[in-house]
Structure formats: structure tokens, C-alpha cells
Backbone bond lengths (Angstrom), bond angles and torsions (degrees), N, CA, C in turn:
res aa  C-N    CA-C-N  psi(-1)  N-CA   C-N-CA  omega(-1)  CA-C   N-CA-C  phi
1 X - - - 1.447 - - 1.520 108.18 -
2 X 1.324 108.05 128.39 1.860 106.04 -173.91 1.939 85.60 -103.36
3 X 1.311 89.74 -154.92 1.706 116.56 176.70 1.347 122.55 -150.90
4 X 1.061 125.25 142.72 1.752 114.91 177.29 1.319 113.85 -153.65
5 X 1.641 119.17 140.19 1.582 108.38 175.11 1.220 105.93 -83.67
6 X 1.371 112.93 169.40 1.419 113.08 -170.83 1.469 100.00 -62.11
7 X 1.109 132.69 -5.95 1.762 114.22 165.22 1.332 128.41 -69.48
8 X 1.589 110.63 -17.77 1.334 113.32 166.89 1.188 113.16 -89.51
9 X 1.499 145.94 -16.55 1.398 156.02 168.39 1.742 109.72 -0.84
10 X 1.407 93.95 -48.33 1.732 92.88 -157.60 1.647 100.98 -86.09
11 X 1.469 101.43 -19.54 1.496 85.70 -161.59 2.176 104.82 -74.77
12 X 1.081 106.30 -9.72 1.363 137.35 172.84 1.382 110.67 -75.58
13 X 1.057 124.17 -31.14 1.605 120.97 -174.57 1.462 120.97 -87.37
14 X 1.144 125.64 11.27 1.745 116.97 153.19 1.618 107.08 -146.92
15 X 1.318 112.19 10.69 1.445 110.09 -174.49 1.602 111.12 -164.60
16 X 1.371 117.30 -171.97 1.632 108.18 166.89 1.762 93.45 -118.43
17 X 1.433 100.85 159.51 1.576 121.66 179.40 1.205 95.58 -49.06
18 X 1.653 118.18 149.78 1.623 105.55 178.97 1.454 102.72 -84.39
19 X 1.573 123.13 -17.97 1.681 103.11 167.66 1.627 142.94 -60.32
20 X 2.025 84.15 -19.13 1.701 91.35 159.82 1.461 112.67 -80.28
21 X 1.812 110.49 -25.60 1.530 91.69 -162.17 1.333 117.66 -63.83
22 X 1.756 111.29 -25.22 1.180 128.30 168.02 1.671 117.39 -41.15
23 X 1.359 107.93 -58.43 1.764 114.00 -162.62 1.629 86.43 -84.21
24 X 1.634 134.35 5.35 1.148 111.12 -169.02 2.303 93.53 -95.80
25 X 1.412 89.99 -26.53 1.759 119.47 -174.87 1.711 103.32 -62.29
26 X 1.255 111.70 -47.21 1.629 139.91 -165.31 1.789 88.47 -65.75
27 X 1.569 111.44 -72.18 1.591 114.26 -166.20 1.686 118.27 -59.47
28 X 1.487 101.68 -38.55 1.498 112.12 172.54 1.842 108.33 -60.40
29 X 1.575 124.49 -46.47 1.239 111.02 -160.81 1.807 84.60 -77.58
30 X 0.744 119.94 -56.57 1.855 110.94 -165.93 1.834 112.25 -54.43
31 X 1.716 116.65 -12.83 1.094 105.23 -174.53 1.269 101.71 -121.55
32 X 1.071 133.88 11.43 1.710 147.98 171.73 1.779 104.89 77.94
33 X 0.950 127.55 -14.76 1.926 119.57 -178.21 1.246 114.09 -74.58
34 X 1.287 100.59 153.06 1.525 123.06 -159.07 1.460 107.74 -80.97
35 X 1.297 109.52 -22.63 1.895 109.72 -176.77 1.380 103.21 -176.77
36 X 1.409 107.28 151.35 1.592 125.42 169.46 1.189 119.74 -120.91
37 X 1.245 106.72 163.49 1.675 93.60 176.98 1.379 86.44 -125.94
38 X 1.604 113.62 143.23 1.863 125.42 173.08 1.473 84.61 -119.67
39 X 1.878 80.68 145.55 1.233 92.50 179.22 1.794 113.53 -118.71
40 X 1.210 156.48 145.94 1.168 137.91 -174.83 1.933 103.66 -130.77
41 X 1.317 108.95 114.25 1.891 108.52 145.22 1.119 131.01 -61.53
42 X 1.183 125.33 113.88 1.259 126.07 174.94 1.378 112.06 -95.53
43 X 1.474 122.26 108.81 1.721 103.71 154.87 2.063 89.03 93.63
44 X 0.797 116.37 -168.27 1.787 126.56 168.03 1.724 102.65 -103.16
45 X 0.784 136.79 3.20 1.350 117.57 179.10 1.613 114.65 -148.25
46 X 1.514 125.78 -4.52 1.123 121.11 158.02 1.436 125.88 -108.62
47 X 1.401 116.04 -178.74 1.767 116.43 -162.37 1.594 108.23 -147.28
48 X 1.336 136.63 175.07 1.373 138.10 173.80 1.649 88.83 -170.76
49 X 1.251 114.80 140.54 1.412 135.56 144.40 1.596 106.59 -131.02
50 X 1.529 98.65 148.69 1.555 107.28 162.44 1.519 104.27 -139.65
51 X 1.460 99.01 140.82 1.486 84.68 179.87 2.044 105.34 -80.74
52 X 1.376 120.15 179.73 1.788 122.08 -172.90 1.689 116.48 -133.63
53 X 1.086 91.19 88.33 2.100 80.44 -175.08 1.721 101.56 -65.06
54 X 1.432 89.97 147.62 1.454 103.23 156.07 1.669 115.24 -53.73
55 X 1.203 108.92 139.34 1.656 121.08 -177.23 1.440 87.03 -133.02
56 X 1.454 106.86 126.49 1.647 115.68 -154.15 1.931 86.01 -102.19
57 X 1.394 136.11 -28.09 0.747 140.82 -163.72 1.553 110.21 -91.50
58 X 1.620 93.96 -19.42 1.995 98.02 166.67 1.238 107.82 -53.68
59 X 2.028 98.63 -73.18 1.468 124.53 161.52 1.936 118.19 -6.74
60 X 1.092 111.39 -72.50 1.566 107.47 163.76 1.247 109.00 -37.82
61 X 1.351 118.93 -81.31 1.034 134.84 -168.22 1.768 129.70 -42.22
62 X 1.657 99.59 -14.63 1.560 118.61 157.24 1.392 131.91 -78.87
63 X 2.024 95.70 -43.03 1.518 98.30 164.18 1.292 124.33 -55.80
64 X 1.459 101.77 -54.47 1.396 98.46 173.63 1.567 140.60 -17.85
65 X 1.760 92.40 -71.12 1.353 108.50 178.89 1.620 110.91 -83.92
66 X 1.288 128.77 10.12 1.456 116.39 164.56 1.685 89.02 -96.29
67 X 1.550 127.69 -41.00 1.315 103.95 175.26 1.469 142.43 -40.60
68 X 1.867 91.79 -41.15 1.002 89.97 -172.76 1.978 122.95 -96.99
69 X 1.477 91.95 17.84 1.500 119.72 -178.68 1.252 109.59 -88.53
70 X 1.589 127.13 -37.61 1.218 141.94 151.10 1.670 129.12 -56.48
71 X 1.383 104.11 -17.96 1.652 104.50 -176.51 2.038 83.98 -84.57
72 X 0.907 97.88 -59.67 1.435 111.50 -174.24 1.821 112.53 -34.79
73 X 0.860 124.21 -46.12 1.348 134.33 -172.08 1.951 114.76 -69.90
């Protein structure tokens, strides 16, 4: 469950932010499920859920860059 003032409203209204879609991509590859649904409040009286498929090619695309975040360190 996120939160948003009504200034974030729109960015919520046909999709999720791609920085959640990211942490939504991140929790699925480390916990093996196929999709989540996030849900966000906006404001006291409005709502958004979307449900999030796994994108197996995000998934790569995380190992990767924690791999290569780890050579680095």
C-alpha cells in the first residue's frame, strides 16, 4: 500500500510509477510470484490498485545490475 496527495493522483491513474513498477519487479524475482497487485490512497477519499505481472526480462535485468553493483564495491 503506497500514499499520495492529490498531486500525485494522475501519475496513478492508468498505471503504477515505474519506480514502484521496479520495487514491484525486485520483490516478485526474490520471492518467486507471478504478480502483485499495489495498491495506492490518494488524498482521504480516493484509491487506485493495479494488479503487476512479473516481466522476466526486468528480473534479468536486476541481476544484472546488482551483479554488476557487487563487482564494483
Amino acid at each position: 500500500m503506497k500514499s499520495t496527495s492529490g498531486f500525485g493522483k494522475k501519475q496513478w491513474d492508468k498505471e503504477v510509477p515505474g519506480h514502484y513498477w521496479w520495487q514491484c519487479q525486485a520483490q516478485m524475482l526474490v520471492t518467486g510470484i507471478d504478480s502483485v497487485v499495489i495498491a495506492c490512497k490518494i488524498d482521504a477519499a480516493d484509491f487506485r490498485a493495479h494488479v503487476v505481472p512479473c516481466d522476466p526480462v526486468a528480473g534479468k535485468n536486476i541481476v544484472k545490475a546488482v551483479e554488476d553493483f557487487w563487482r564494483e564495491v
